[in-house]
BADO-942277 format. One record per atom (N, C-alpha, C): x, y, z. Coordinates in pm, whole numbers, plus 50000, padded with zeros to 5 digits. Example, Ala and Ser with C-alpha at 12.3 -4.5 7.8 and 13.67 -1.06 7.14 Angstrom:
BEGIN
513194943150780;512304955050780;513204967050780;512854977550708;513674989450714;512905000350787;
! end
This chain:
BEGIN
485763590772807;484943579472851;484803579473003;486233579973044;485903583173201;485293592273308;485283604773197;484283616273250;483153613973205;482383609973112;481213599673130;480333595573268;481543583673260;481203576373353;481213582273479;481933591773505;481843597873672;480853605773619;480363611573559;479173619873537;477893610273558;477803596473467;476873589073503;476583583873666;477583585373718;477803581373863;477443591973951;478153604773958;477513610374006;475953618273998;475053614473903;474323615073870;473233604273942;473543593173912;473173581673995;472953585174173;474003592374180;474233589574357;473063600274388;473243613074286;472413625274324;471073617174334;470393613374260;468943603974216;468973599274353;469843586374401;469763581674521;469343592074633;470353600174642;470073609874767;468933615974766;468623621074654;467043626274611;465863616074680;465623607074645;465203595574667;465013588374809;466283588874895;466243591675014;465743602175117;466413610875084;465673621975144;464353622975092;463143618874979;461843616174974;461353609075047;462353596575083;461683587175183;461393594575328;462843599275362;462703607175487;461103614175509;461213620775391;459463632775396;458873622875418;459023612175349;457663605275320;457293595875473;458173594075566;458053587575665;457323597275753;458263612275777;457273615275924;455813625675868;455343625975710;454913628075664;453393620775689;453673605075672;452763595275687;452613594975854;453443595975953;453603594676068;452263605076113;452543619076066;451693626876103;450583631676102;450043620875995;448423623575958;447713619176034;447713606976154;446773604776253;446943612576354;447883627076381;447723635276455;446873651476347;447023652076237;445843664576177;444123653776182;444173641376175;442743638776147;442343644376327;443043634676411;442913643976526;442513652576598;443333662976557;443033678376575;441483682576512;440983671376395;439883678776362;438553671276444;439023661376510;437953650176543;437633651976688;439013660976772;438673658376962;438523671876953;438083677077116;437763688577149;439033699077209;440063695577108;440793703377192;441073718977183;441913721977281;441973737877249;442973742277148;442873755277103;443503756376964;445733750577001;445453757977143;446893753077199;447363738377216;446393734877216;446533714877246;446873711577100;446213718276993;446553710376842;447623715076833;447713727876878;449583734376825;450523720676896;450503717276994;451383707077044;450883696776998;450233689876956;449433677476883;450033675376754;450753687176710;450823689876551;452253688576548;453103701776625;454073705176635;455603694276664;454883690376771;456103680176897;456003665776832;454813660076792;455513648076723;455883650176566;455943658376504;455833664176384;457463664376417;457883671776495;459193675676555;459993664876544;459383658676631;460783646876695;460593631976590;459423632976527;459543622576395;460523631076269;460693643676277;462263644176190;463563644576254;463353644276414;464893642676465;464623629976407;464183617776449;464093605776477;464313600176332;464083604676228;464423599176069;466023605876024;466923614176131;468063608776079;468673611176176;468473606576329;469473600876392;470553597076346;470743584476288;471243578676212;471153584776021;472933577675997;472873584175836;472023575875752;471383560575808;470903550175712;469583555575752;468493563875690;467423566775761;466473554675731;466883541175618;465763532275613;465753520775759;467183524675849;467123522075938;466103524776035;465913537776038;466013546076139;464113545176109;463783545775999;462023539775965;462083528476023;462553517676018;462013502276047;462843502176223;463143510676270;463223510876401;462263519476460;461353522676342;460263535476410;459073522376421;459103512176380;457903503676337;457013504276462;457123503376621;456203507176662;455053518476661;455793528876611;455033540176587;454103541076449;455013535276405;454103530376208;452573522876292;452893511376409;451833505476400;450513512776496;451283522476589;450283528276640;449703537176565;450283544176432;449543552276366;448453543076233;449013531776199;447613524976162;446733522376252;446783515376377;445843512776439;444763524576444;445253539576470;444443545376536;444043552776382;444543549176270;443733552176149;442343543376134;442423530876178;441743520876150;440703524676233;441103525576355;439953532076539;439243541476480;439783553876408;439213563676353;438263561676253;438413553876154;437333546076056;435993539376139;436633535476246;435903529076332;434403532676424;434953543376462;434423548176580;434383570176547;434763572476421;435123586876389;435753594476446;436023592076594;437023597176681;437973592376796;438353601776867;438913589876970;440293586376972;441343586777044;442823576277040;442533568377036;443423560077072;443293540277106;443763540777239;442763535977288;442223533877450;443063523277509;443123526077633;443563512477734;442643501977701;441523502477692;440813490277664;440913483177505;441153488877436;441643485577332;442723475777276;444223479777388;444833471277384;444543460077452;443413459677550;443523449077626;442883442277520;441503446277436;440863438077362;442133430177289;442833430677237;443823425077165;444033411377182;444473410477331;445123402377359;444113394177473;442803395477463;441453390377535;440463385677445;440303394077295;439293384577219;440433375377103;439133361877136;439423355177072;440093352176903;440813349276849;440983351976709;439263346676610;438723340876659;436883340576559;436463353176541;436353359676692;435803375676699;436763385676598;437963381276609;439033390176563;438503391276411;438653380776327;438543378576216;437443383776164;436183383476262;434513385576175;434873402376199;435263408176282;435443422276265;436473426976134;437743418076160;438013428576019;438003422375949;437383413875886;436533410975768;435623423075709;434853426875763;434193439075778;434473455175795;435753456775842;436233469975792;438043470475715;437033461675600;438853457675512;438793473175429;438073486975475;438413495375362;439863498975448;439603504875572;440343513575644;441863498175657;442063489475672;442653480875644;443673479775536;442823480775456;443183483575321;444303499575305;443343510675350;444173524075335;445603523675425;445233515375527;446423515375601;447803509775532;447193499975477;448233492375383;448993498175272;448213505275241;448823513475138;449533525875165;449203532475289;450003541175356;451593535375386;451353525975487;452343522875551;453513510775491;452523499275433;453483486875372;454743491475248;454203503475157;454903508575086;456583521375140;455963521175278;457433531375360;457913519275388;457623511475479;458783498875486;459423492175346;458503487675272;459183482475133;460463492675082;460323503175116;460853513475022;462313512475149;461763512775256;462973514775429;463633502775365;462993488675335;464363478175383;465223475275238;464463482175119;465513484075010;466913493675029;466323504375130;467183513175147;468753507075249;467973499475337;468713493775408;470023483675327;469023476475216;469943461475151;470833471275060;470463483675011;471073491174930;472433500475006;472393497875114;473253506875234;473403521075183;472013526475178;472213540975094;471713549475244;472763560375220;472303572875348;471853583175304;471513594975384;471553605475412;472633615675372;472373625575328;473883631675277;473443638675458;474723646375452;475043653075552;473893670775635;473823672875478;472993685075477;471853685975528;471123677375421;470353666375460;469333669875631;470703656575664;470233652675764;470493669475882;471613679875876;471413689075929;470103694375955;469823697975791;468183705475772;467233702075813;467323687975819;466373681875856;465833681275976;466873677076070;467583674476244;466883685476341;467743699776241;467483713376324;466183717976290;465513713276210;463773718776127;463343716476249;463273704276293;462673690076353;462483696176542;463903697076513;463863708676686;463273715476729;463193727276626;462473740476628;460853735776650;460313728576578;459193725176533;458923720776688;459253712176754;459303706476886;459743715377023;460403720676985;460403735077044;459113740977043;458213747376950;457573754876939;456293746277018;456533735476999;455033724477047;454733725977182;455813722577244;456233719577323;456333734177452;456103748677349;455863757477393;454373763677405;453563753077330;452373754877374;451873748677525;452643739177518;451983732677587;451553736977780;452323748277759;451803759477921;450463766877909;450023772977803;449153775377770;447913765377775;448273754577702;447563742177672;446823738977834;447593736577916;447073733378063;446643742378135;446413756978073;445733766878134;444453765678145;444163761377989;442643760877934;441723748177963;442743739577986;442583725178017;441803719078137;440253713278127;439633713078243;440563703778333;440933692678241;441393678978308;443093679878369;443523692778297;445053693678336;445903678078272;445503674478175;446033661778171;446423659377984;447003674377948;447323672677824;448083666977769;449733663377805;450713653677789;450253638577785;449613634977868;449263626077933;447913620677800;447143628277844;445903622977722;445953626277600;445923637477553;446013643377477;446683647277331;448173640677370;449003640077257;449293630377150;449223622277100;449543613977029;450863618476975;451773607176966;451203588577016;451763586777175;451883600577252;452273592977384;451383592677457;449993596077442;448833591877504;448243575577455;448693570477376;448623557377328;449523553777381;450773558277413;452083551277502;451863547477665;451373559377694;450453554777825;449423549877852;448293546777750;447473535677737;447983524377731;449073523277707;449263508577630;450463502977793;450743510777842;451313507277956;450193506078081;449123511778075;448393512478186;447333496978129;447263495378024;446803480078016;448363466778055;449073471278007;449633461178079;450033458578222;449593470678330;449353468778394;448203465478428;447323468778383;445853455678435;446203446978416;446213441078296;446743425278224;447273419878395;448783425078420;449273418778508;448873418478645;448153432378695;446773425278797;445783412078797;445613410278688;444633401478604;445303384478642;446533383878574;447333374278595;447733369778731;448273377878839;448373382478972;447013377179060;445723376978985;444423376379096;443933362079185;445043351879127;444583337679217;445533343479350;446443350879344;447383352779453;447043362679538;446473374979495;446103382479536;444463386079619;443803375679542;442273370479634;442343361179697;443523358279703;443873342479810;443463344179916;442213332579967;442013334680132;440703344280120;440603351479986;439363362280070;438093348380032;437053354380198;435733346180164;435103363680202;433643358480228;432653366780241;432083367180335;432253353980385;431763346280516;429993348080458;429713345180388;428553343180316;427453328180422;426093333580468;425183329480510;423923332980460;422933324880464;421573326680424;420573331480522;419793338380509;418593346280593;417203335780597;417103334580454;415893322980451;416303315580310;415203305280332;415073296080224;413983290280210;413783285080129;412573274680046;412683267680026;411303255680105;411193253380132;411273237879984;412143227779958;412513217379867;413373226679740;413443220779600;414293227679551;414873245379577;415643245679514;415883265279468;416863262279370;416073269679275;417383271979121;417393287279129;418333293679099;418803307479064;419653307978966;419163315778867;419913318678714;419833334878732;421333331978664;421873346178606;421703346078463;421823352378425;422103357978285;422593370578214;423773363278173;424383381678107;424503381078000;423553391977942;423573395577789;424563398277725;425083399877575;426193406377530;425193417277450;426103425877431;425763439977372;424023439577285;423223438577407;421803442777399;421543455777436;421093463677364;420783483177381;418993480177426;418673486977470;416793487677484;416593494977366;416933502177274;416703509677176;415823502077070;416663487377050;415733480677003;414533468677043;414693469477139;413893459177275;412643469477261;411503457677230;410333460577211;409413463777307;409583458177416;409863457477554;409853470977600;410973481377573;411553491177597;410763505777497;409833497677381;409253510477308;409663509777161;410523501177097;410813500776968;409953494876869;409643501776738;408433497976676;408293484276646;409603477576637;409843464976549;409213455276655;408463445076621;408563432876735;409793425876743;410593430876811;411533420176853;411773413677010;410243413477030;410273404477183;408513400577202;408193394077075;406613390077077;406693381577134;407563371077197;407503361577344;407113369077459;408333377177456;408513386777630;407293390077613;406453399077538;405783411177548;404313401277577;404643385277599;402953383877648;403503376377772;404513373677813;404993367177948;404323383678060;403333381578081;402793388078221;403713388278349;404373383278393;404883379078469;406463383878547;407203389278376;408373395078397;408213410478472;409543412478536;409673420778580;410853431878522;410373443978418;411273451378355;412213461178391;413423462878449;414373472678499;414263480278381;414133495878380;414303507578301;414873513378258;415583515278400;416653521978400;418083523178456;418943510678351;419823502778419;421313508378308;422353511478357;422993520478301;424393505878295;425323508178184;426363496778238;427733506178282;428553499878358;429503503678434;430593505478305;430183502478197;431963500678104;430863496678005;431963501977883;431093494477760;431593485377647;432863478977788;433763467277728;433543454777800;432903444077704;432813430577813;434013426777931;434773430777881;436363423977986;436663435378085;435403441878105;435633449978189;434213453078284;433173451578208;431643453878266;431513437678305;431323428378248;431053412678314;431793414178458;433433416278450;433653411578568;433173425878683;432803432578642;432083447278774;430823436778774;430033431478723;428443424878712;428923414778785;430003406378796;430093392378920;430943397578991;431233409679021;431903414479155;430863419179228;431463423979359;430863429879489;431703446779470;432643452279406;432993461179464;432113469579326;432403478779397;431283495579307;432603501379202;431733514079184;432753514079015;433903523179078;433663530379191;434743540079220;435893530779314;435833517379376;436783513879398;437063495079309;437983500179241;437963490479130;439603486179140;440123488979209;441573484079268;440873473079369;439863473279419;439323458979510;438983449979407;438763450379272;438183440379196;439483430979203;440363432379231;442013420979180;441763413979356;441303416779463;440803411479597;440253405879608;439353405979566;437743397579600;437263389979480;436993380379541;436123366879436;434703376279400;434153366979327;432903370679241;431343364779292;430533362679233;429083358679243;429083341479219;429723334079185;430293320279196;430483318879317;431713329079404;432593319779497;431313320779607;430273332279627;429563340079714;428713324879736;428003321379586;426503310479623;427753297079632;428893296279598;429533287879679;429623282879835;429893293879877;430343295080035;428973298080116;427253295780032;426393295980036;425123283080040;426503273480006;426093262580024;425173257179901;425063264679741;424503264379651;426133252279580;425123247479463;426373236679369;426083247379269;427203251479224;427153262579105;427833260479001;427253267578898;428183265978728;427833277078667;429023279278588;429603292278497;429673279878358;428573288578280;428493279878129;428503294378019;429463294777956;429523301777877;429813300877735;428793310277653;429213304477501;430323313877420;430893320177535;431973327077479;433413316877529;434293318477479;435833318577435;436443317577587;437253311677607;438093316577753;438753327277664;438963334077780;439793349877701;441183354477763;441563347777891;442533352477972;442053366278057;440873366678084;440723379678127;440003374978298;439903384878346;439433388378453;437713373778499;437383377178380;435983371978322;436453355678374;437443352878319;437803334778369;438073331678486;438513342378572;438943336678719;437813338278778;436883349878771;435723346178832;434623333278797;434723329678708;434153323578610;434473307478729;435593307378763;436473294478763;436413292978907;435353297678990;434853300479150;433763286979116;433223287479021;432033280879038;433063261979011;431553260679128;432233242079081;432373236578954;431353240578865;431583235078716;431263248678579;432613245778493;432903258278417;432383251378331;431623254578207;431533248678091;431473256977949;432383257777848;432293266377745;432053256177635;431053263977590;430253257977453;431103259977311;431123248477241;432003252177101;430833254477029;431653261476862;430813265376807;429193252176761;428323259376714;427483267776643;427843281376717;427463278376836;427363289976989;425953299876978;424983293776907;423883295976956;423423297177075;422723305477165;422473305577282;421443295977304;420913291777247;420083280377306;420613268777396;421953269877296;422143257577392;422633259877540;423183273877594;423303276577718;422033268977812;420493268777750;419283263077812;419583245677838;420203238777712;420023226577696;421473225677803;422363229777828;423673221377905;422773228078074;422003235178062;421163239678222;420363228778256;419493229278155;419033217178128;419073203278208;420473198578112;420803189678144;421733187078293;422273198978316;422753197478480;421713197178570;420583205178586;419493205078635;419193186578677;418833183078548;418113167578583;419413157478602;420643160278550;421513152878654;422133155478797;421703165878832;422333173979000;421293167579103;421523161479239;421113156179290;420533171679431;421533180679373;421503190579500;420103196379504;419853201379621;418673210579653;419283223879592;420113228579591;420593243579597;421283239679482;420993250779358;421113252579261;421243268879177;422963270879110;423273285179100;423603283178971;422953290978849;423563291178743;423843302378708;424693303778616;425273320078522;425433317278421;424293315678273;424653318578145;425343330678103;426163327677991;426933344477923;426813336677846;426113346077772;425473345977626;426593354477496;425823349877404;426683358577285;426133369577212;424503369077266;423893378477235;423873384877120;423903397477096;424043405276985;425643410676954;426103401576982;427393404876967;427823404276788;429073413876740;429253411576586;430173406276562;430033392876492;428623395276361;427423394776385;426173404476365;424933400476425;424273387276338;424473389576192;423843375876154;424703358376171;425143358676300;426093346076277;425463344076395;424373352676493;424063350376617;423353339676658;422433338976546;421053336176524;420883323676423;419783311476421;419693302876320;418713311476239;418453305976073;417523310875965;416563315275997;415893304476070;414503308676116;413943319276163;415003325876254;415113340876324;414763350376209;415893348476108;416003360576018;414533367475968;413993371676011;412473380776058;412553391275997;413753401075993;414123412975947;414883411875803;414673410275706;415473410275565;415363422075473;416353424975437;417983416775378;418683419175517;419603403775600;420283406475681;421743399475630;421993399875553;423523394175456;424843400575549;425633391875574;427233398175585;427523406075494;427913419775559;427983431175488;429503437775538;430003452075460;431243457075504;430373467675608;431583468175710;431063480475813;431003490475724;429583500675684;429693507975681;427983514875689;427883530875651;426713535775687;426303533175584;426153529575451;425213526875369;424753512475340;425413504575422;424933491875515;424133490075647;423403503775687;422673500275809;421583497375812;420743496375742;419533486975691;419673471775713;420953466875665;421183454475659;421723450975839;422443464375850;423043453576000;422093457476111;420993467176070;420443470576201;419743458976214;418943451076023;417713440876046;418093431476069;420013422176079;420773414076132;420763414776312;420993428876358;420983434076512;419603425576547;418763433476501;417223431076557;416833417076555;417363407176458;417013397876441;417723387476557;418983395176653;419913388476742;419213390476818;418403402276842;417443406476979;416473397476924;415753394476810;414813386376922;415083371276892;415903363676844;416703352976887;417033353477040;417363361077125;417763367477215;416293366677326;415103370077266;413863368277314;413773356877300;413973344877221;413313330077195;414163325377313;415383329277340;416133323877413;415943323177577;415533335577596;414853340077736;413423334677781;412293337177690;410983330277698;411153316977698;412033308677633;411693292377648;412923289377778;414073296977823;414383294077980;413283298278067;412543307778053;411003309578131;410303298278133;409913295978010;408963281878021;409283273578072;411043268378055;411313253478109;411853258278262;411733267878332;411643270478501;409923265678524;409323277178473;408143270678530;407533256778487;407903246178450;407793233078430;407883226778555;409513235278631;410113226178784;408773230578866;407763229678867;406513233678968;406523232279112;407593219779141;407943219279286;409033227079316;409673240479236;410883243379228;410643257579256;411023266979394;411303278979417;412433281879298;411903291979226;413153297279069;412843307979077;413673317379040;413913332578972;415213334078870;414723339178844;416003347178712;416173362578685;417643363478679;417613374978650;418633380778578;418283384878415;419223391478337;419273406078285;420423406978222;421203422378201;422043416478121;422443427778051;423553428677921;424403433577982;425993433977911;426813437377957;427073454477896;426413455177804;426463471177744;425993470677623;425653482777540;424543484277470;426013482877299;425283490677199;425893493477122;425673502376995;426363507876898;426243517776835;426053510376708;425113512976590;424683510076459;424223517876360;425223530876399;425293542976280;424273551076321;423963551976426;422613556276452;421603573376465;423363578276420;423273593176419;424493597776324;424793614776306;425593620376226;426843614576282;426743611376382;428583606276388;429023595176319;428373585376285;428743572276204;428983562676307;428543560376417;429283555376571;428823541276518;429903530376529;429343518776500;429943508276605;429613498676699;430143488176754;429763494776911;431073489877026;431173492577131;432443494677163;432493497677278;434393501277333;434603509177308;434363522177266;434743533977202;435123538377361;436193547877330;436743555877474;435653565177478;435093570877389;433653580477470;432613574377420;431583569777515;430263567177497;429363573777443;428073566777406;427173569077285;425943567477458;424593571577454;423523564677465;423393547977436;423463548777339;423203536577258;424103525277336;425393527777372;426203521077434;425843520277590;425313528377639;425173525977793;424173520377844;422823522477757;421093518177868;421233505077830;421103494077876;421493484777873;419183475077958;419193463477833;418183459177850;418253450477985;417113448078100;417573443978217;416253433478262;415903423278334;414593423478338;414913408378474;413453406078572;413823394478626;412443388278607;412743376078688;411293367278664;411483355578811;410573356978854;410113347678980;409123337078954;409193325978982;408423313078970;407263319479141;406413311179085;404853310679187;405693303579288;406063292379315;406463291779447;407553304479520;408423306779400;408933316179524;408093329479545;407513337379419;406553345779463;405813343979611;405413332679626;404443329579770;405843327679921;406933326779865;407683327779972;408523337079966;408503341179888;409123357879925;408933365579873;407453374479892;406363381979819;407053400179830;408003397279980;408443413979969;409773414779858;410213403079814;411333407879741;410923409779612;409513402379525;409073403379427;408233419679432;407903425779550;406903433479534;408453448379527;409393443879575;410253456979586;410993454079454;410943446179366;411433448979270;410453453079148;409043450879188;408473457379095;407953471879133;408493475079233;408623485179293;409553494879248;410833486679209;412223494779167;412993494879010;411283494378890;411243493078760;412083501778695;411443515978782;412243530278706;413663533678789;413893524478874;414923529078996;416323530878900;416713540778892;418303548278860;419153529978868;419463527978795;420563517978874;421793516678781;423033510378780;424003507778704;423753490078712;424453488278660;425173464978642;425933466078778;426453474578854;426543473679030;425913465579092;424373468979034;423483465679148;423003450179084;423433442078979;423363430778949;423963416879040;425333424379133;425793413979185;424673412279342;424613424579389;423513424779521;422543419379462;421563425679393;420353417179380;420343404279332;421303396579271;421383381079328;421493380079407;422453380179519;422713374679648;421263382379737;420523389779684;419563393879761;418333386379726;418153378679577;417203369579532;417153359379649;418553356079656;418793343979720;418943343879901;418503351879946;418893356680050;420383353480127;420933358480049;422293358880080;423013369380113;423373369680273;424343379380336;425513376580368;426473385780387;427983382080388;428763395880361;430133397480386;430703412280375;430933416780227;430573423580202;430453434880111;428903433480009;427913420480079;426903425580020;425513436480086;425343443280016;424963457680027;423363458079948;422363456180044;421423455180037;420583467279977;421033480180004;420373492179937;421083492779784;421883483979757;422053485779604;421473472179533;420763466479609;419863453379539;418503458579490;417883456279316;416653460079281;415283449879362;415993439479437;415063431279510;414483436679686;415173443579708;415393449779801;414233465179818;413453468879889;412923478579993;413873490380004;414723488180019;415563497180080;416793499979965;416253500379840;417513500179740;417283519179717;418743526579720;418863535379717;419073541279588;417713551079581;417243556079426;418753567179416;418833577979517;419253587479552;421033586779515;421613575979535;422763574579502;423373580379394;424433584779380;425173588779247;425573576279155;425293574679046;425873568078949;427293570878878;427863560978845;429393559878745;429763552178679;430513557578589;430993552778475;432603546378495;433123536478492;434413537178503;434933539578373;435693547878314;436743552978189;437563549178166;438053551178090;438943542277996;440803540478078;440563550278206;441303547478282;441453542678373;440403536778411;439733531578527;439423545378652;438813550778603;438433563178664;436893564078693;436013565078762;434813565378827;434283577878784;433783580778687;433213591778689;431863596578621;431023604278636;429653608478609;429583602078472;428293601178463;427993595978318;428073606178254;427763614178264;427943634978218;429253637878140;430333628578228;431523633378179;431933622878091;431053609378058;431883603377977;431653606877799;431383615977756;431463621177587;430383616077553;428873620977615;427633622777605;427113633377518;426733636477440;426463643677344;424893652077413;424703666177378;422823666777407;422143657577301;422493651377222;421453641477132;421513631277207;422293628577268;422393613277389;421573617377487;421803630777574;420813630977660;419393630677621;418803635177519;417573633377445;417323622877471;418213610377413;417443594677322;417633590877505;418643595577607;417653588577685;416863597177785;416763606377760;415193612977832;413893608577804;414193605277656;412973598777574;412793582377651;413463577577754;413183562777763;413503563277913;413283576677943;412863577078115;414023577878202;415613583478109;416693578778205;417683595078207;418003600778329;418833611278331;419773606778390;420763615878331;422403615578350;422583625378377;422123633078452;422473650278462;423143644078587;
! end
């Protein structure tokens, strides 16, 4: 009976250990599949995947039996569990790509509304994740309550596999930086410690970010006016959210989605206007700064386009129908004398009605506004009231490509909601008839809607699309100021096709308004004579790096779609 029972027992324990050591596979097993999708998705060299493959492949089997309890040694890996869903999910997302510095910042900058309408919409990859990963922990903290280990062997075989393997990676990696334009393979290249250093280089923005009432303390501009006009002056900004010209009718797209704009005679169309970033919490605040994209360590220094028509002697307001976010976006935001954020519907109309209404209660002559809109932001059909819906079937749908019918005729239908919104702030300026007015808007960056073989859908992607960068731009001058300042209206219809980035958004306000002061820079204003075609353009990257639009993961089908709409990036 008793040899039985030690037979049943040791039998039992064998099963266990079996069982364990499956988990083990099964951990750096799962660990390692967002480094093979990887290897098949970036451009690397055959030596970069050998270390891509090898070195965390490696040190995720030292790391599963450090320790003899390996369900430990999983649920102490849990950061890495979560960076390898995330960037399963990014990958569903966007088809390629790590998870970006901007990425994490999105995290902890959009609002939980935004949060929710997105993954609502990609619950597949959500879903796969769940089933990857929730089932290694379930399985880790039984192991744990069960206090079952590792046999010894085991963990040898395992330990020394794990080395070698990391060894060998790790021996590519001289090679790897031979071939390497950027020299920056450790660093970018590897997963997950290129997500490790993303995720540290956002928390250092973050804490620039936090840091910026202390750090712009004291700066002015010493901001003065050149001329003025003669009883009122209103000046409106306006910044779009993720409007592309692709579908701006305006811009050449078959659909009418701007049968307002397209009979306003009057507007003045920028062409060719490129955005600096193709992340709001990062392009808005370059669009109400003064500094350019290559020095972006001055953005945590200097106040914005608020503090400027402040110290300008203008009464100003920041009305926005987005979210405070904790970002960059609020401190500039919070220059102006009066902040106002709209709760939901968050229709943009009403950005007109709270203008509106400050307008006829402000006693001031000098008058500065800045709508931020919600634009085409997703969800596209939540943008817009019924009436819009122009384009059908536009139904809440799952992200995907055999849904782009539905979200492009939801998109289009935000653009020209987006038009009703712009044409009737046109109309109700020219009403003020005793009122010198201009306006002048831009989006903050374009966006992707499956629009080619890659499946590219949304914005923020660490490499840009076309679709993500030309960005819709346009201004408009009232008859009185036309007659008083005929050279700034005639040089901006002068500077339709002019090369420009969202740079030149903060000058050409303060140049609408004739406003001088240090660091505004008159050859980068589209109002301006003297705005410099010739200049180099940039992109800031996902590192905050300044660099050619060329180099930010432009495809020749990108250079096409925008050769076709009058814009080079060479």
């Amino acid at each position: 009976m008793n040899t039985l029972s030690n037979k049943s027992g040791r039998k039992r324990l064998k099963t266990r250990s079996r069982f364990t050591t499956l988990l083990t596979v099964y951990f750096f097993v799962a660990l390692i599949i967002p480094n093979c999708v990887l290897a098949n998705t970036e451009p690397y060299s055959a030596w970069t995947v050998e270390a891509l493959i090898l070195m965390p492949l490696g040190f995720y089997m030292m790391w599963s039996v450090v320790l003899r309890r390996s369900g430990v040694m999983i649920w102490l890996a849990f950061p890495f569990i979560f960076l390898c869903a995330f960037q399963i999910v990014l990958l569903y997302l966007f088809g390629n790509s790590i998870i970006a510095t901007d990425m994490f910042t999105n995290l902890v900058t959009t609002n939980p509304g935004e949060a929710g309408e997105l993954l609502s919409n990609i619950y597949p990859s959500v879903l796969l994740v769940c089933a990857m990963y929730v089932p290694l922990l379930w399985f880790a903290a039984r192991e744990i309550a069960h206090k079952r280990s590792i046999s010894h062997t085991t963990r040898k075989t395992v330990g020394l596999s794990g080395a070698a393997l990391f060894v060998l990676g790790a021996l590519a990696l001289w090679p790897a930086y031979r071939v390497s334009e950027d020299r920056h393979v450790l660093r970018d290249e590897i997963f997950p410690l290129n997500v490790c250093y993303n995720a540290y280089l956002s928390g250092s923005e973050f804490r620039k970010t936090r840091n910026f009432p202390r750090t712009a303390e004291g700066f002015t501009y010493g901001a003065h006016r050149t001329a003025e006009a003669s009883g009122r002056e209103i000046y409106v900004y306006i910044i779009g959210e993720a409007s592309r010209t692709m579908d701006w009718q305006l811009y050449g797209y078959q659909r009418e989605t701007n049968p307002r704009l397209a009979q306003v005679d009057d507007i003045v169309l920028f062409r060719d206007v490129l955005t600096q970033s193709n992340t709001t919490h990062k392009s808005v605040p370059l669009i109400l700064s003064s500094v350019a994209t290559d020095e972006h360590a001055e953005l945590y220094r200097r106040r914005g386009l608020p503090a400027l028509f402040d110290e300008a002697g203008f009464e100003t307001w920041f009305i926005s129908n987005q979210s405070p976010q904790g970002a960059m976006i609020d401190h500039l935001a919070h220059d102006a004398r009066h902040v106002i954020y709209i709760r939901s519907p968050r229709h943009d109309m009403q950005l007109l009605d709270e203008m509106r209404r400050s307008i006829e209660e402000s006693r001031s002559q000098k008058l500065f506004f800045i709508l931020h809109c919600y634009g085409s932001h997703f969800s596209y059909h939540q943008r817009y009231p019924r009436e819009f819906a122009r384009f059908l079937p536009d139904d809440d749908v799952a992200i995907a490509a055999q849904h782009v019918d539905r979200l492009r005729n939801a998109y289009d239908n935000s653009v020209l909601y987006t038009d009703h919104f712009l044409a009737e702030t046109i109309d109700y300026l020219r009403t003020l008839g005793d009122t010198s007015t201009a306006l002048l808007y831009c989006a903050d960056h374009g966006e992707d809607i499956f629009d080619d073989e890659r499946g590219r859908f949304l914005h923020a992607s660490p490499t840009t699309t076309a679709y993500q960068l030309h960005v819709a731009s346009l201004a408009w001058f009232s008859e009185r100021y036309r007659n008083r300042f005929p050279e700034k209206v005639a040089a901006a219809e002068a500077n339709t096709t002019a090369p420009a980035t969202t740079h030149a958004l903060f000058h050409t306000m303060a140049d609408m308004a004739s406003i001088e002061g240090r660091f505004v820079v008159r050859d980068v204003s589209l109002v301006s004579d003297r705005f410099d075609r010739d200049a180099p353009r940039y992109y800031l990257n996902d590192h905050n790096e300044a660099v050619p639009y060329s180099r930010t993961g432009l495809t020749a089908g990108d250079s096409l779609v925008l050769r076709r709409l009058g814009v080079r990036v060479d």
